[in-house]
N, C-alpha and C positions, 0 to 999 in steps of 0.2 A: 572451364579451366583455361588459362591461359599461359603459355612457355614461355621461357628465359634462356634465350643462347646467347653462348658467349664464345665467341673463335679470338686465337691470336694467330693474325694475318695480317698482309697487305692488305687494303680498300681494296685495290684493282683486283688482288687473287677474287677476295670474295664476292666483288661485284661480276666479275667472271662465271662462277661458277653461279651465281643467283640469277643469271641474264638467261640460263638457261630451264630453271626450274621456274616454271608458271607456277606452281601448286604453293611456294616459298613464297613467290610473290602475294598469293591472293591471301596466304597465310597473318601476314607481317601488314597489308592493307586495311584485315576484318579487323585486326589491334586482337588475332589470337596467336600470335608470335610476336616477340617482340628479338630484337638480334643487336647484339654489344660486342664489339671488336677489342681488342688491345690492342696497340699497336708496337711492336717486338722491337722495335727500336727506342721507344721514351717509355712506353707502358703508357700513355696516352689511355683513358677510355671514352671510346664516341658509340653512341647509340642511330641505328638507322632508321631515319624517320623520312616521310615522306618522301623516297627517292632518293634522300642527301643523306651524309655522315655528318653527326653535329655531336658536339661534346654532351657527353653523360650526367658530369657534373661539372663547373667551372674549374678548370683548374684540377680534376681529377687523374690520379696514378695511384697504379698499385705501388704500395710500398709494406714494409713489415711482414707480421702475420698475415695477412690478406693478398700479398704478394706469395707467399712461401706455397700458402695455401692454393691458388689458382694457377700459380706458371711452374709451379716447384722450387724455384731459388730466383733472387734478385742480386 
């Protein structure tokens, strides 16, 4: 089984809080966690891969139903 998290946060909050959980890290490295940010200022979505924050999709944002549905309101 593998997980899909998704936080709306700063990068630095959540790289903050990730610098200190080893067990996240080893998680998100085997490719049994995978972690999707929003970004609460554009709605941006980047996916963390390898150490880095990189876009999810080109050009990807919640908008619409999909918006309403994950942040509550746009």
């Amino acid at each position: 089984m593998v997980g899909l998290l998704g936080i709306e946060a700063p990068r630095a909050a959540i790289d903050t809080v990730m610098g200190g959980r080893e067990i996240v890290r080893q998680l998100m490295g085997n490719g049994w966690l995978h972690l999707f940010r929003i970004d609460p200022q554009t709605s941006a979505i980047e996916q963390h891969r390898h150490g880095t924050w990189v876009a999810a999709v080109d050009g990807a944002r919640l908008s619409g139903s999909g918006c309403k549905a994950l942040q509550g309101t746009c």
